[in-house]
C-alpha positions in Angstrom: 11.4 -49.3 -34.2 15.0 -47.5 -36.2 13.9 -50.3 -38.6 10.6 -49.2 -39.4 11.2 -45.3 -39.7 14.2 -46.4 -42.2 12.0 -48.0 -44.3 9.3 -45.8 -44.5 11.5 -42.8 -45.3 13.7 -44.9 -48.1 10.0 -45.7 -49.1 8.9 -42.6 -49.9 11.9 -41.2 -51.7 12.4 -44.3 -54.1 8.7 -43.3 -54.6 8.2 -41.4 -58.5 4.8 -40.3 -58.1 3.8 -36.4 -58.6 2.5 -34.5 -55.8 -0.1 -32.9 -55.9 -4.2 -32.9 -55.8 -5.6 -36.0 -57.8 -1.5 -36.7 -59.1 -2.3 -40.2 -57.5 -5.7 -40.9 -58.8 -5.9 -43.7 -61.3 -8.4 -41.6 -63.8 -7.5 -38.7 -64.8 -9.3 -35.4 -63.2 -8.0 -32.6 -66.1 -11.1 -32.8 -67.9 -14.2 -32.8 -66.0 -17.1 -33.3 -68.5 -15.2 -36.9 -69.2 -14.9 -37.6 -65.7 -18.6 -37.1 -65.2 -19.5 -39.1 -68.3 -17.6 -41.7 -67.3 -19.2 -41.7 -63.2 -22.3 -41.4 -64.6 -22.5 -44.7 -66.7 -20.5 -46.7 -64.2 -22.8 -45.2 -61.0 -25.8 -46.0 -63.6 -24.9 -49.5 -64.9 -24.7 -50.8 -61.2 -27.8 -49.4 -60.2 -29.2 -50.8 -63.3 -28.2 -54.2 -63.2 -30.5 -55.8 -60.1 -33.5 -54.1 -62.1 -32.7 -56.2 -65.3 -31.3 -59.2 -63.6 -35.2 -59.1 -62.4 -37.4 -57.9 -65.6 -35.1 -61.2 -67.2 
């Protein structure tokens, strides 16, 4: 159990990530109209694609 708690705690402060609200996001949340371009066409191509995959 010493083991464990040894390695978590060496874990986290090897660890070089920023703290912080979305510091450990892999997209970037700085500018928003981006972001929501971005959602938007991946949310829209999935829902998209069972509808072509049929019409084809």
């Amino acid at each position: 159990m010493l083991l464990v708690a040894r390695f978590t705690t060496s874990v986290v402060y090897r660890s070089h990530c920023e703290k912080g609200p979305g510091k450990n996001l892999p997209f970037s949340v700085e500018i928003k109209w981006w972001l929501l371009v971005r959602m938007t066409l991946y949310f829209e191509s999935g829902f998209a694609i069972p509808f072509f995959t049929f019409r084809h």
